[in-house]
mmCIF file of the C-alpha atoms, coordinates in Angstrom:
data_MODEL
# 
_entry.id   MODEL 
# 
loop_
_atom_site.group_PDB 
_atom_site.id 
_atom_site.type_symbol 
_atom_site.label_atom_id 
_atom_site.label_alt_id 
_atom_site.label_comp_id 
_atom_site.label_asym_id 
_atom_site.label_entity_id 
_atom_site.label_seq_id 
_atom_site.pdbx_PDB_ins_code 
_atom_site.Cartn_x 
_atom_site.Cartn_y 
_atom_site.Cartn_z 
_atom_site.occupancy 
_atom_site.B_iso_or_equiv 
_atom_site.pdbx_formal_charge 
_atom_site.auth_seq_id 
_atom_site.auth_comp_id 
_atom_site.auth_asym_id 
_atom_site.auth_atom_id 
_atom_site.pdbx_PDB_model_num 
ATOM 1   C CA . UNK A 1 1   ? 79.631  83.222  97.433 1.00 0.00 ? 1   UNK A CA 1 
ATOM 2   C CA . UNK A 1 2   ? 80.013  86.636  95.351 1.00 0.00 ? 2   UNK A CA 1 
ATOM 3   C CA . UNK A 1 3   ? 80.576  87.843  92.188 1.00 0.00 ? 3   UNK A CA 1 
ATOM 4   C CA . UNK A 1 4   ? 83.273  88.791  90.847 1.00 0.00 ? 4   UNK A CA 1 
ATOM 5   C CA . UNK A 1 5   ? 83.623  90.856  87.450 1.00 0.00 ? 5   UNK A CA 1 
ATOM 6   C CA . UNK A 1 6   ? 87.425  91.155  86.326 1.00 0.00 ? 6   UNK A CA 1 
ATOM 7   C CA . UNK A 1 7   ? 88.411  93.743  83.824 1.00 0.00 ? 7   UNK A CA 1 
ATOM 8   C CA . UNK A 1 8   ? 92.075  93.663  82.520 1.00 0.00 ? 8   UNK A CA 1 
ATOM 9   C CA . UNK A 1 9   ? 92.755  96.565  80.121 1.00 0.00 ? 9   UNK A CA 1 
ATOM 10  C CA . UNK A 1 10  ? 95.526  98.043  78.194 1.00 0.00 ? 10  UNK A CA 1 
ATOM 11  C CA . UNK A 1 11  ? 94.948  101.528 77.506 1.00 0.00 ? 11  UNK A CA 1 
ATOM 12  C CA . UNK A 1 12  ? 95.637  102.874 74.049 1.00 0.00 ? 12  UNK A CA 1 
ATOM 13  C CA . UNK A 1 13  ? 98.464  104.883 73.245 1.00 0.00 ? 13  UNK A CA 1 
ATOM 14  C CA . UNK A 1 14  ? 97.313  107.626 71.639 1.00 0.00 ? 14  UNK A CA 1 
ATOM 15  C CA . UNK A 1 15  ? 94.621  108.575 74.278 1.00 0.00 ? 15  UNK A CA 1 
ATOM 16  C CA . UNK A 1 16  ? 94.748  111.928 74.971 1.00 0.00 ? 16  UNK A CA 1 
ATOM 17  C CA . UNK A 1 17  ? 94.516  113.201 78.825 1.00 0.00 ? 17  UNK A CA 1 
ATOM 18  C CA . UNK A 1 18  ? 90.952  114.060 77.808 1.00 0.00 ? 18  UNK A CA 1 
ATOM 19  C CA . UNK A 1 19  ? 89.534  110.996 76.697 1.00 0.00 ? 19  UNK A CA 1 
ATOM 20  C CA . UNK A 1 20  ? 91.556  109.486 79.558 1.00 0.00 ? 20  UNK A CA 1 
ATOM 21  C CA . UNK A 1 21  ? 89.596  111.670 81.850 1.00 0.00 ? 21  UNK A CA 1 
ATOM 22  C CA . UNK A 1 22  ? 86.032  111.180 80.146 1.00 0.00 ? 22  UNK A CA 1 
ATOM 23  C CA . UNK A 1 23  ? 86.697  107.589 80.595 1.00 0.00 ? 23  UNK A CA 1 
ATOM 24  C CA . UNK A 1 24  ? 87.798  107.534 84.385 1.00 0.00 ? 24  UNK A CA 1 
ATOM 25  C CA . UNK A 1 25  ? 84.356  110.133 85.568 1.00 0.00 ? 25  UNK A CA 1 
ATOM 26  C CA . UNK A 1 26  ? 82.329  107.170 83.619 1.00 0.00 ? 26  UNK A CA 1 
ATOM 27  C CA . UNK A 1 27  ? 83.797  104.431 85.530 1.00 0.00 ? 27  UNK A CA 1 
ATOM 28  C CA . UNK A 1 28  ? 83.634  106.548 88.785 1.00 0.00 ? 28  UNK A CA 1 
ATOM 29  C CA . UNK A 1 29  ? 80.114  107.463 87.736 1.00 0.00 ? 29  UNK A CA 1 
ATOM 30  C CA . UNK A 1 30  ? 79.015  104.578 87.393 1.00 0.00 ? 30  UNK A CA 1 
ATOM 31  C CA . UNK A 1 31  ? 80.461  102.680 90.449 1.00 0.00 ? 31  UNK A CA 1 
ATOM 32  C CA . UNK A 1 32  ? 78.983  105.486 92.346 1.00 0.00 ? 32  UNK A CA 1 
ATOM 33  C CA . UNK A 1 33  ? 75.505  104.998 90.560 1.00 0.00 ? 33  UNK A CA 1 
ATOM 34  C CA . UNK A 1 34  ? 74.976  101.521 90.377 1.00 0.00 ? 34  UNK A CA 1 
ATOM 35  C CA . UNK A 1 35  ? 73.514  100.084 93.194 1.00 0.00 ? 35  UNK A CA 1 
ATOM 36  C CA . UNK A 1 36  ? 74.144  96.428  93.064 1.00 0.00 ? 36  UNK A CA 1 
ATOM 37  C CA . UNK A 1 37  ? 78.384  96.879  93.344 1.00 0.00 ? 37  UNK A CA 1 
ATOM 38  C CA . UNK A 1 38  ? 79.465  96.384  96.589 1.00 0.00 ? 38  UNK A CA 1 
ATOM 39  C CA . UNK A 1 39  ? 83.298  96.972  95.703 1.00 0.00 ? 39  UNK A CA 1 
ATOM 40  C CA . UNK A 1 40  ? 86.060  98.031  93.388 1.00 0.00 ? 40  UNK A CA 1 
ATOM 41  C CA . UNK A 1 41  ? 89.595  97.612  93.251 1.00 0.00 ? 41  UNK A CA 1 
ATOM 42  C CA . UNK A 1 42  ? 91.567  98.884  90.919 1.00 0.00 ? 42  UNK A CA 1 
ATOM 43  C CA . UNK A 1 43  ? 95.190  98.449  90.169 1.00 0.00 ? 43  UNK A CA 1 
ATOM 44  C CA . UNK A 1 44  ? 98.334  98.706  87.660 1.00 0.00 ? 44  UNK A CA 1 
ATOM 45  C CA . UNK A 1 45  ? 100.063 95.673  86.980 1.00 0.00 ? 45  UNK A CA 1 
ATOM 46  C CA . UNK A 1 46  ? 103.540 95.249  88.232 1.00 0.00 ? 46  UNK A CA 1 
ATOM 47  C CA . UNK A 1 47  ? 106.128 92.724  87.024 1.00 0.00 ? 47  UNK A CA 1 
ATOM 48  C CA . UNK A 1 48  ? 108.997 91.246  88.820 1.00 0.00 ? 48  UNK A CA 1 
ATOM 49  C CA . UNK A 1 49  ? 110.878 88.751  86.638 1.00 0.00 ? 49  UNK A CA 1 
ATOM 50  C CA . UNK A 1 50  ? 108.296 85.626  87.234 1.00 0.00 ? 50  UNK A CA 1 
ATOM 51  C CA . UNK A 1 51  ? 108.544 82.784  85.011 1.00 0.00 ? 51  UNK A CA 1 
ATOM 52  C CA . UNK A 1 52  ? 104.642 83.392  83.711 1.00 0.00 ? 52  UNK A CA 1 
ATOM 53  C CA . UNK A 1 53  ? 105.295 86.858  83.183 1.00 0.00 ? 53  UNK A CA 1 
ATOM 54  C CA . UNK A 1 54  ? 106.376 86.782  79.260 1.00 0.00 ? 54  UNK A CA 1 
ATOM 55  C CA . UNK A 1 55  ? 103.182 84.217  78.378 1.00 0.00 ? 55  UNK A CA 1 
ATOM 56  C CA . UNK A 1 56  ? 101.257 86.613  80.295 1.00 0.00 ? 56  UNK A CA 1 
ATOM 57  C CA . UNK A 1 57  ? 99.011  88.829  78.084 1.00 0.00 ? 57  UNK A CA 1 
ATOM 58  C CA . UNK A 1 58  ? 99.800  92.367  78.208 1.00 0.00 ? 58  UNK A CA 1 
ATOM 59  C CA . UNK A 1 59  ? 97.677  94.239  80.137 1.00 0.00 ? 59  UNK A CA 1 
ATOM 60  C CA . UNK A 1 60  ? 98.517  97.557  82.015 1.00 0.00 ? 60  UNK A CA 1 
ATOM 61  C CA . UNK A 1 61  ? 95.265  97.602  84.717 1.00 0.00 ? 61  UNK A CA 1 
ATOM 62  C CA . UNK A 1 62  ? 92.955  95.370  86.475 1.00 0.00 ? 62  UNK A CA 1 
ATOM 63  C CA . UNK A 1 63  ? 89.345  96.670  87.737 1.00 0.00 ? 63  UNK A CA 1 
ATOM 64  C CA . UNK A 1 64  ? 87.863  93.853  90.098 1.00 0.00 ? 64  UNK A CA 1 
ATOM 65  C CA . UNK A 1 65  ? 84.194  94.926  90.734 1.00 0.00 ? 65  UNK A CA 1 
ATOM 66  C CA . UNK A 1 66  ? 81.917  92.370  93.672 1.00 0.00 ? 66  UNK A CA 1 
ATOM 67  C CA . UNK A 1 67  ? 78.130  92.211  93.487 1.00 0.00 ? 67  UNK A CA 1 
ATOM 68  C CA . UNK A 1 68  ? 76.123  89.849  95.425 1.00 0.00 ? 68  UNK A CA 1 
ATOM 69  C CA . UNK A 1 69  ? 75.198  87.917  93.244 1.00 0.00 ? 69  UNK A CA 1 
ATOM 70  C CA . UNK A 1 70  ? 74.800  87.144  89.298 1.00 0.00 ? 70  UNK A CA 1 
ATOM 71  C CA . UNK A 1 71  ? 71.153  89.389  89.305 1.00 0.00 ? 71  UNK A CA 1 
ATOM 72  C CA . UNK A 1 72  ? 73.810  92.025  90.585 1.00 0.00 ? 72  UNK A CA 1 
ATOM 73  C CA . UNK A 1 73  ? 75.989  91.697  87.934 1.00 0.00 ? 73  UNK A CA 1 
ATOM 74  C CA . UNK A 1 74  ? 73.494  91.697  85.398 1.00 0.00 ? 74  UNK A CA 1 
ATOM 75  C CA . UNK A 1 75  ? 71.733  94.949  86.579 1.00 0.00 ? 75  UNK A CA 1 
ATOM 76  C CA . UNK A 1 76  ? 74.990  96.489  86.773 1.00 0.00 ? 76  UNK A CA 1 
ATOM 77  C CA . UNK A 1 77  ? 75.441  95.388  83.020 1.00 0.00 ? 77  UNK A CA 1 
ATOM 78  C CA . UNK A 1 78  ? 72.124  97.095  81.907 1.00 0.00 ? 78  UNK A CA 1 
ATOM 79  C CA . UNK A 1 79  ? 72.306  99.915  84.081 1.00 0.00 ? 79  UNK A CA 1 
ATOM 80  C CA . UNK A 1 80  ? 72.405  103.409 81.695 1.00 0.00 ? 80  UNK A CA 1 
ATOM 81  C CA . UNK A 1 81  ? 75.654  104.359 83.712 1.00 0.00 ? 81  UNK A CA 1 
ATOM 82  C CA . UNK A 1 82  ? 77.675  101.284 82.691 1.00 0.00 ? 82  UNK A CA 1 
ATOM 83  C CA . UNK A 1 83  ? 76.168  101.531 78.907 1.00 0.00 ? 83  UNK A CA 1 
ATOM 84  C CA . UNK A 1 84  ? 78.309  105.045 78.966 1.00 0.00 ? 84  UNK A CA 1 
ATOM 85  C CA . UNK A 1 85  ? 81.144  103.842 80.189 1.00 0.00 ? 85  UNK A CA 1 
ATOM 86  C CA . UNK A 1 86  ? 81.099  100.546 77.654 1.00 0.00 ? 86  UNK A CA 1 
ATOM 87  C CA . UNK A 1 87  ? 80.779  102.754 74.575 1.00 0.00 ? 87  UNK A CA 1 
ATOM 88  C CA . UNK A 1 88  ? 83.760  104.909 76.111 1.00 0.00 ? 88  UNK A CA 1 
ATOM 89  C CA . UNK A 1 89  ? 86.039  101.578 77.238 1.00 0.00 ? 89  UNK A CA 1 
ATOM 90  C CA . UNK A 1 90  ? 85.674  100.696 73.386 1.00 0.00 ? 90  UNK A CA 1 
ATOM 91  C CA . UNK A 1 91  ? 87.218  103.842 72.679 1.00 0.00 ? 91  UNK A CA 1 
ATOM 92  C CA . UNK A 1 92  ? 89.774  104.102 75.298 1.00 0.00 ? 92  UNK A CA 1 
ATOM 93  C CA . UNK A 1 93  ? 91.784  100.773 75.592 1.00 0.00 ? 93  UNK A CA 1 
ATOM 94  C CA . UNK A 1 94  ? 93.693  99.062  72.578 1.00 0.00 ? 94  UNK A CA 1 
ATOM 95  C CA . UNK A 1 95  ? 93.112  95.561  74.426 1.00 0.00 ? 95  UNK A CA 1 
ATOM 96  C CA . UNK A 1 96  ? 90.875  94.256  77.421 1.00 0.00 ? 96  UNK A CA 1 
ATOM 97  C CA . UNK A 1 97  ? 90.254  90.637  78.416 1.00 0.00 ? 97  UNK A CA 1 
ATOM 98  C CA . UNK A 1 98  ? 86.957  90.217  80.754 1.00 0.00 ? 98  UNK A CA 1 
ATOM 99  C CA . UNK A 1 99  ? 85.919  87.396  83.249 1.00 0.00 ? 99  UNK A CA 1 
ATOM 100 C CA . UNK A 1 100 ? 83.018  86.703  85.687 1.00 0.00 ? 100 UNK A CA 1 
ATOM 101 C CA . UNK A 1 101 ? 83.828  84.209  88.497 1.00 0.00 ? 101 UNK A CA 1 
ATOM 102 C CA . UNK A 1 102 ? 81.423  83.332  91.446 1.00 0.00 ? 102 UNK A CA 1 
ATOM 103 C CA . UNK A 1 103 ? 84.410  83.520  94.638 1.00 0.00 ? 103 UNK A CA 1 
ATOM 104 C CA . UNK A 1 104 ? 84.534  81.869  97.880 1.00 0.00 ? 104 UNK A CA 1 
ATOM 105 C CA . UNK A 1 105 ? 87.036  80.220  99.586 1.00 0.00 ? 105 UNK A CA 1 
ATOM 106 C CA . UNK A 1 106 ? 89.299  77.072  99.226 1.00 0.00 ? 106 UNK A CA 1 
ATOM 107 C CA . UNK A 1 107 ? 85.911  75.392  99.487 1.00 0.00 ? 107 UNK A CA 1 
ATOM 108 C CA . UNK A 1 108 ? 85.233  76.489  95.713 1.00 0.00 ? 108 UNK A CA 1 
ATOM 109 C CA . UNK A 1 109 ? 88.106  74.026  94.338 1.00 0.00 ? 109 UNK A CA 1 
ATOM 110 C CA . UNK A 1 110 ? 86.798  71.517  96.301 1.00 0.00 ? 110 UNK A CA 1 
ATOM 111 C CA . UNK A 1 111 ? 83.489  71.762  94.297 1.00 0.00 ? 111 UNK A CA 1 
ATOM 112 C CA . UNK A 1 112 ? 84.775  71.650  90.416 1.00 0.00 ? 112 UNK A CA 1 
ATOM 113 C CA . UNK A 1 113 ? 88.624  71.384  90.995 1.00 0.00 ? 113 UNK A CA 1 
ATOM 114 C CA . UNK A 1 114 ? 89.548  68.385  92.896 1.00 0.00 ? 114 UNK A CA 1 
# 
């Protein structure tokens, strides 16, 4: 099993290309820096004319970042590089909804699911 910390953010409007900036070098910065993440995805939502798509919040970009385990997760939390980039994602995005999940396999609905 890993972690999993899920991000889903909608950037604010009136962000300027410099604050946009400022806020992707923290989140590089701190991926880089942190040594507990063992890997980031990033991407921009897409939509396709799915039947969950209009309940769906709205959201414009996912991060998915993996650790380890939960001690991973929490040292990235505390870590001076993420406190940056917090103080700047409260600045940047007009709405973000964030999950931790421990992931596996099909084995994990097995355990709570079924």
């Amino acid at each position: 099993m890993t972690v999993s910390h899920l991000v889903l953010m909608k950037p604010r409007a009136d962000l300027t290309l410099g604050n946009r900036q400022a806020f992707v070098d923290a989140f590089d910065r701190a991926m880089r820096e942190i040594p507990t993440v063992r890997g980031v995805r990033i991407g921009r939502r897409i939509t396709h004319g799915a039947g969950y798509e209009p309940s769906a919040p709205t959201m414009d970009y996912i991060a998915i970042i993996d650790f380890d385990d939960l001690a991973g997760l929490q040292m990235y939390l505390r870590h001076p590089a993420h406190q940056e980039l917090g103080r700047l994602f409260g600045q940047s995005l007009s709405g973000s909804l964030v999950y931790d999940f421990e992931v596996g396999g099909a084995e994990v609905l097995q355990s709570g699911l079924v």
